[in-house]
N, C-alpha and C positions, 0 to 999 in steps of 0.2 A: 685274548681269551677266545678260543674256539666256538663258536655258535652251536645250536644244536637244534635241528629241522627235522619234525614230523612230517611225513604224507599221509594221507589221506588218501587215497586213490577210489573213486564210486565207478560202477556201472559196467562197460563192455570191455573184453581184452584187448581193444583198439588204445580205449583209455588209459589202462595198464600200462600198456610199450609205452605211451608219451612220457607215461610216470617214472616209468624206467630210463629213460633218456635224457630226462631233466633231474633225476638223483643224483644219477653220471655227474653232471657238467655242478649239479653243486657241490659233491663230493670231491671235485679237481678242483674246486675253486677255494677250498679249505673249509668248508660247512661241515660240522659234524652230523651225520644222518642216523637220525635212531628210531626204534621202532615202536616205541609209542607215545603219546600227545606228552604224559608227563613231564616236565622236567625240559621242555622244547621252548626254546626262544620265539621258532616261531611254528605254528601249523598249517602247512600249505594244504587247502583242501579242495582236489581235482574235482569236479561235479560232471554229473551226468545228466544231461537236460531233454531226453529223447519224451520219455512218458510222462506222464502227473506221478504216477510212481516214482519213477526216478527223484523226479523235480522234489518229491516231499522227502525221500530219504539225506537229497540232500539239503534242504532244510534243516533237517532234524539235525543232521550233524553240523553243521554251522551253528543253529543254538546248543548244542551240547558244546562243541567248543568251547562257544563264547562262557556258558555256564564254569568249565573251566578255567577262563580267562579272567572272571571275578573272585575264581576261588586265589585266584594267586597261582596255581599251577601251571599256565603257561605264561607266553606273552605276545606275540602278532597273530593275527588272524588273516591268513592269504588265500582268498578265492579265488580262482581258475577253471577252467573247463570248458563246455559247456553250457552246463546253466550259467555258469557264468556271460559268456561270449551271449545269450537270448538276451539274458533278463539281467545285462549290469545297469540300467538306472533303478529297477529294483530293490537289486542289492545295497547299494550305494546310500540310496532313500531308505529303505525301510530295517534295514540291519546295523544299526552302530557298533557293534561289537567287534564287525569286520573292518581289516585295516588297512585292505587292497584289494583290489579286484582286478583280472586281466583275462584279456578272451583269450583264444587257443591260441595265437600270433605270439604271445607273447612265450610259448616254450620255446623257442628258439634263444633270447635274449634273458633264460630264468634267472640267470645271475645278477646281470644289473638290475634287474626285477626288485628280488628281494635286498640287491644291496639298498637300492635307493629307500628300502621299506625299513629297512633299521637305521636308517641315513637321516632319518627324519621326514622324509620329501614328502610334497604337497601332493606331489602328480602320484597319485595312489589309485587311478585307474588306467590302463594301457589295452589300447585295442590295433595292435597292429594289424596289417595285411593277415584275413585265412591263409595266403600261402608261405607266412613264415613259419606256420606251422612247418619242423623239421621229420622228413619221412623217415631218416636214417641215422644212424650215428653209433657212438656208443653208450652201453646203458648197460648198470647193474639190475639182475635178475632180481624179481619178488618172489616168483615160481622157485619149487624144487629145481635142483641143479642138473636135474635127467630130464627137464622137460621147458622147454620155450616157446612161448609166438611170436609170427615171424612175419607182419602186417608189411604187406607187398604194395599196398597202396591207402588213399586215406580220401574221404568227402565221398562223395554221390552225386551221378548225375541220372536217376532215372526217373526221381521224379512222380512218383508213387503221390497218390492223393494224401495220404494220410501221417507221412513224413517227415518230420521238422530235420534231419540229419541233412539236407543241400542246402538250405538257410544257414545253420548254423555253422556247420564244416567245411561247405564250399564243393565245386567239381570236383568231379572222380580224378585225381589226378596220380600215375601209377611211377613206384620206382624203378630204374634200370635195373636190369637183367642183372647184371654183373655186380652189381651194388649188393642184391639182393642174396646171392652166391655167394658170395665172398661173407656174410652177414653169418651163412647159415653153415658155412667153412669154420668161421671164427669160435661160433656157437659149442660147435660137434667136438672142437679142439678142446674147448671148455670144460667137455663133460657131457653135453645135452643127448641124449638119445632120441627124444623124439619132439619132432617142430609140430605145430598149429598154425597151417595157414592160415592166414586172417586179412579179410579187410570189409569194405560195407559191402562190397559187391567181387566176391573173387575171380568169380570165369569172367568179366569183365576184364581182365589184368591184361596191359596192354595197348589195348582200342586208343587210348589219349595217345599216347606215347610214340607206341608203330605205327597205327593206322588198322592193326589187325587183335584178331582176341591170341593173348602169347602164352595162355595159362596151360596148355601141353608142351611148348618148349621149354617154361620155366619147370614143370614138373620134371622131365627130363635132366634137365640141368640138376636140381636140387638131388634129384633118384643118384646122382652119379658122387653125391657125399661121404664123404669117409666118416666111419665113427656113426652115422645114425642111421636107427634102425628102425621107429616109425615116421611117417609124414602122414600126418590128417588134415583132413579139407574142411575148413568151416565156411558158413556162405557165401553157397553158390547159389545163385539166381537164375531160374528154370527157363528162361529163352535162352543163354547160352551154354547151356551143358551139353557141349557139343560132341560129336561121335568120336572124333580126335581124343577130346579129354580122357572118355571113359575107357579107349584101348591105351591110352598111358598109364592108366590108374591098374589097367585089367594084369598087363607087361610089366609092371616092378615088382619089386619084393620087398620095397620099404612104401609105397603108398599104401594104407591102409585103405580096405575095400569099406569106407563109411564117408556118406555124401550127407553133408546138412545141408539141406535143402526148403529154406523157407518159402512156402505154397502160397501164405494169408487166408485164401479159401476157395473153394470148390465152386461155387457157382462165377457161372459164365456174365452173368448178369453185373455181379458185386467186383467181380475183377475186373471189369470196363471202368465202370466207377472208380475202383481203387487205383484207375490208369495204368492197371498191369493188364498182360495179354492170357489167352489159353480160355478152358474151362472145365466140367470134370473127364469129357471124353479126351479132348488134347493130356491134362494132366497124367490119368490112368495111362494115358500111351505109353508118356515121356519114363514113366514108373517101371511101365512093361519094359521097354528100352535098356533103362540100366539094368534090372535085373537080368534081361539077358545076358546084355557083357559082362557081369558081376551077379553070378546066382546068390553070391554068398554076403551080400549089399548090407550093410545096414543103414537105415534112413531115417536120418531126423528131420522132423520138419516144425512148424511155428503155424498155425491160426491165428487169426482175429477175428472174433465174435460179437456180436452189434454193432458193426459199421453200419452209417447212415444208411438207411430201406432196408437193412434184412430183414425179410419178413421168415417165420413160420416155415416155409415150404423152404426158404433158401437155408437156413438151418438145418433143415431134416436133411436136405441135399447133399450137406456137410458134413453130419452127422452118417449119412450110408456110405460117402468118401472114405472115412477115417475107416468105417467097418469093414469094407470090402478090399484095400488097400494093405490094411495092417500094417502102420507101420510099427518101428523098432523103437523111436524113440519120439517125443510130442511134448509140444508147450503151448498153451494157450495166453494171447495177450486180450483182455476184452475191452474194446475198441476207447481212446483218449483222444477228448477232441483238443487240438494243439491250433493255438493263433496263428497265423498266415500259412495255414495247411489249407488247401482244397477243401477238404473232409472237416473243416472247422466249419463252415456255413453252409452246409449241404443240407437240406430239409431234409424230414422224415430222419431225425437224430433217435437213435434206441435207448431205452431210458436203462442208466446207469448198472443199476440193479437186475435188469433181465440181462443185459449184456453179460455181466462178472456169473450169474448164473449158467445161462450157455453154456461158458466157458467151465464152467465145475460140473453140470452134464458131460463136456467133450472130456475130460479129462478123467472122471468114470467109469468113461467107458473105455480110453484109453488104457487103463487101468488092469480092466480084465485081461484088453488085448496083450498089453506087454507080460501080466501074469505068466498066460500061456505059453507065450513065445519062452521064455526064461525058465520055465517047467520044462518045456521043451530038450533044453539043453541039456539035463542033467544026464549025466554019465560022460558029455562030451569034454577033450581036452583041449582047451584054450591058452593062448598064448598072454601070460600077464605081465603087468610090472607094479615089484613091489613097491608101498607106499609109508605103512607105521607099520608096528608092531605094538601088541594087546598084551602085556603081560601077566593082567588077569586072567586073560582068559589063552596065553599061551599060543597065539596066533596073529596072522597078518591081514594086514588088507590092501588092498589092492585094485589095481584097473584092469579089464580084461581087456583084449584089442577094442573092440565093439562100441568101450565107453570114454567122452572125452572128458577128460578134467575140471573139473568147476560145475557142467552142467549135466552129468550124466551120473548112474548109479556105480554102484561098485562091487570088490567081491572082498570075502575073508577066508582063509585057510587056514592052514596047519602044513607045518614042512620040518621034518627032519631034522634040519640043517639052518645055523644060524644063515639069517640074511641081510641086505641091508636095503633102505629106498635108492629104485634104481635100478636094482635085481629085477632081469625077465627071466618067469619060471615057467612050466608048464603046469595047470592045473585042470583035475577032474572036475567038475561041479557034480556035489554030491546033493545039493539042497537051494530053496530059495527063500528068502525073508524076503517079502515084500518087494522092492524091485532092484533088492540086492543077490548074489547068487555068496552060496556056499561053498568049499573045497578043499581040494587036498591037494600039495605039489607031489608030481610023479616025475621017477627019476627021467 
């Protein structure tokens, strides 16, 4: 009798690929994989253990699980991830419902993992080597079939106060060049049109490996892929966004001109502390910079809002940053104090509640700004790709170049002509909802 394996997959698209990688190898090993908890022998649930948010989401779904696991609907309970990999005597201790636990070591080895877990075995917790964690392999897609990430490396070495991801995940440790090619060759042959670089730290990519940052030779390499048509960058870390990088990005015609670019925050003061470098005059530089070689840039970035001493004045600081800056795209994290973090013991902690506020002021005002910018556009035609279709309402939706998958806005039109997800059209932007735009495809 065939098995039949739920995932669960929480938190970053780092975490994702691993998920994908480890469906692969139980799918070849004869597991049936299906897509939801019902009716599943056993439910593997990947955790994300970065924030107190995270860490509670994934709670929540291990009791919902387990709540299923009493009703008769499924039957093992397999934690991994993560939270796992932090907090397994936790788990172990305070969750009986779960029926195994394994830190992130153990996606390499998922097969015996679970055999051993329906085998009856005692040894129901496994913490291998962080570097079993596998950077590569092969792995069936969760994403739509036009679109993949393409995590170039995995762990952190920078060492940010506030941090739990090099505890948990280990060194920044980067995949070969050619591994990485061949990956994203494989991909395109597939069907994918457009890759998301990924990893904790991507202009980083390299340094372990060469000795130097490769993340303009690797883009070179990927630029030269058959079959795809965009490549976007997701976190890049602002001391190396080097002048290299951005005349790669400026010279393709498959890297999309959008740089996520997580800041944390504008005073000079609080990024000492936060053990990252710059402040708001260096940052505004680095801004002006790209926008030179890239007039047409769009910029995401990430805040944290009541880190240990912010006071007042360094808020408002932050708050004229975001104003004068503009950027395109913004998320607010308000600050989580995390055990064996720096920033877990640091006096003058922000209380909870002013902090989440902050952060609902920044995003406010964020608000207006990206308003305008998306007002802005209308009449302009943008390069999109389609995603559903609305039969109610006789129209599509879609990503314009601008916006990345999962965490950005999106658009809807009207076209002529049947389409399908996957289809890149050209569209006018006639209108804007909120921080979605409206359109028409033109021939």
């Amino acid at each position: 009798m065939n098995r039949k394996i739920a995932f669960v997959s929480l938190g970053c698209p780092k975490n994702q690929v691993d998920a994908e990688l480890m469906i692969k190898k139980l799918s070849d090993a004869g597991y049936e994989m299906i897509d939801t908890p019902y009716g599943a022998d056993a439910v593997i649930v990947n955790t994300c253990g970065f924030i107190e948010a995270a860490k509670r989401e994934g709670i929540d779904t291990i009791l919902e699980m387990g709540q299923y696991k009493e009703e008769g609907e499924i039957g093992k309970i397999i934690v991994i991830g993560c939270m796992a990999q932090r907090y397994r005597e936790e788990i172990l201790k305070e969750m009986p419902e779960v029926d195994a636990v394994g830190g992130i070591g153990v996606d390499g080895d998922i097969v015996s993992f679970v055999d051993s877990v329906f085998e009856g075995s005692r040894d129901n917790a496994r913490f291998p080597p962080r570097t079993a964690l596998p950077l590569s392999g092969e792995r069936i897609l969760t994403t739509p079939p036009y679109w993949a990430y393409l995590k170039i490396s995995d762990g952190c070495s920078n060492g940010c106060a506030f941090c739990a991801i090099p505890q948990i995940r280990g060194p920044f440790r980067s995949r070969e060049i050619d591994d990485i090619v061949d990956e994203a060759e494989a991909l395109a042959k597939d069907g994918v049109k457009e890759l998301i670089v990924i990893a904790q730290d991507t202009t980083r990519y390299g340094l372990d490996r060469y000795g130097e940052l490769m993340l303009p030779i690797l883009l070179r390499r990927l630029d030269q892929v058959d079959g795809l048509k965009w490549i976007r960058l997701l976190y890049c870390y602002p001391d190396r966004l080097t002048d290299e990088t951005l005349q790669v990005i400026r010279d393709s015609e498959k890297i999309l001109h959008y740089i996520d670019l997580p800041l944390q925050h504008a005073s000079g003061r609080l990024l000492e502390q936060m053990r990252r470098t710059g402040d708001r005059a260096s940052l505004t530089a680095l801004i002006g910079k790209i926008r030179a070689y890239l007039p047409d840039c769009v910029l995401r970035t990430t805040f944290i809002t009541g880190f240990p001493g912010e006071t007042d004045e360094d808020f408002d600081e932050l708050s004229e940053f975001v104003e004068d800056i503009g950027f395109d795209r913004l998320g607010v994290f308000a600050f989580s104090p995390e055990e064996g973090t720096l920033a877990y013991s640091m006096p003058d902690q922000v209380d909870a509640a002013l902090a989440e506020h902050r952060g609902e002021v920044l995003m406010e005002q964020q608000y207006e700004i990206a308003l305008k910018k998306q007002e802005a556009l209308i009449g302009s035609v943008l390069e999109c790709v389609t995603e559903d279709y609305d039969g109610y309402t006789d129209s599509y939706s879609g990503r314009t170049w601008m916006d990345a998958p999962e965490i950005d806005a999106g658009i809807r039109f009207i076209s002529d002509r049947d389409l399908e997800p996957g289809d890149f059209v050209r569209v006018r932007v006639t209108g804007v909802n909120e921080y979605d735009l409206i359109g028409e495809e033109v021939s």
